[in-house]
C-alpha angles and dihedrals in degrees: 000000000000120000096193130015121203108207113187113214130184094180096258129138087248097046096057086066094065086048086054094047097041091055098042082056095043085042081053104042105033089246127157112233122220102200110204143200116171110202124216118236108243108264121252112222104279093199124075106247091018109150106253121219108246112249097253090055091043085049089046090055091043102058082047097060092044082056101051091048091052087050086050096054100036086055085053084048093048087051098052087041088066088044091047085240117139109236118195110204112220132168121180125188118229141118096218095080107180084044091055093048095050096043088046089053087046097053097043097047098242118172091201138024118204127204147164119232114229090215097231101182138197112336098000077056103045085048105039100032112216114268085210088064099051093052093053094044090051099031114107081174109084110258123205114202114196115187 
């Protein structure tokens, strides 16, 4: 049925449910996982006269977030391991999320792409958007939502 499944995981608790649930249906089907995180680029100052971080701090708060990303995806790893899944580890930078998610499914050849909802209701929703949406409105992968 699926040959490789993308879940897209953030670290939240949430979000750990759609890890669960992506490697029981990779462990059913026979399925590779790619496990993603997609990392924000560290925001510029959007105000004029705004104070900038200098480049060694930017670059600090960077390699964090890579690391916290790696920690992310290998926990995803070291659940598929107990489940005899292979689990392939991947971050990508970018600010746009959905579109990370979709081109990463894309260039790993996934068949299904797995991810929590965050559940963003009423005003947080109309202003955010929901990464989850957009995913599910530009995907011509399938897209399971688990909430």
């Amino acid at each position: 049925m699926y040959k490789r499944i993308l879940v897209a995981t953030d670290g939240s608790k949430l979000s750990q449910q759609a890890v669960e649930h992506g490697i029981n249906l990779a462990d059913l089907t026979g399925a590779e996982v790619v496990a993603l995180k997609v990392i924000p680029r560290y925001p510029q100052t959007y105000f004029e006269g705004g104070v900038a971080l200098a480049s060694a701090e930017v670059a600090r708060i960077e390699k964090q977030w890579q690391e916290d990303a790696l920690v992310a995806v290998n926990a995803v790893k070291s659940a598929g391991q107990l489940r005899e899944v292979k689990v392939k580890p991947v971050t990508v930078k970018s600010d746009l999320v959905a579109e990370a998610i979709i081109a990463a499914a894309k260039r790993n050849k996934c068949d299904l792409i797995v991810m929590a909802s965050h559940g963003r209701r009423g005003i947080k929703r109309l202003l955010l958007g929901s990464e989850t949406q957009q995913v599910l409105t530009h995907s011509h992968i399938p897209v399971l939502v688990l909430r």
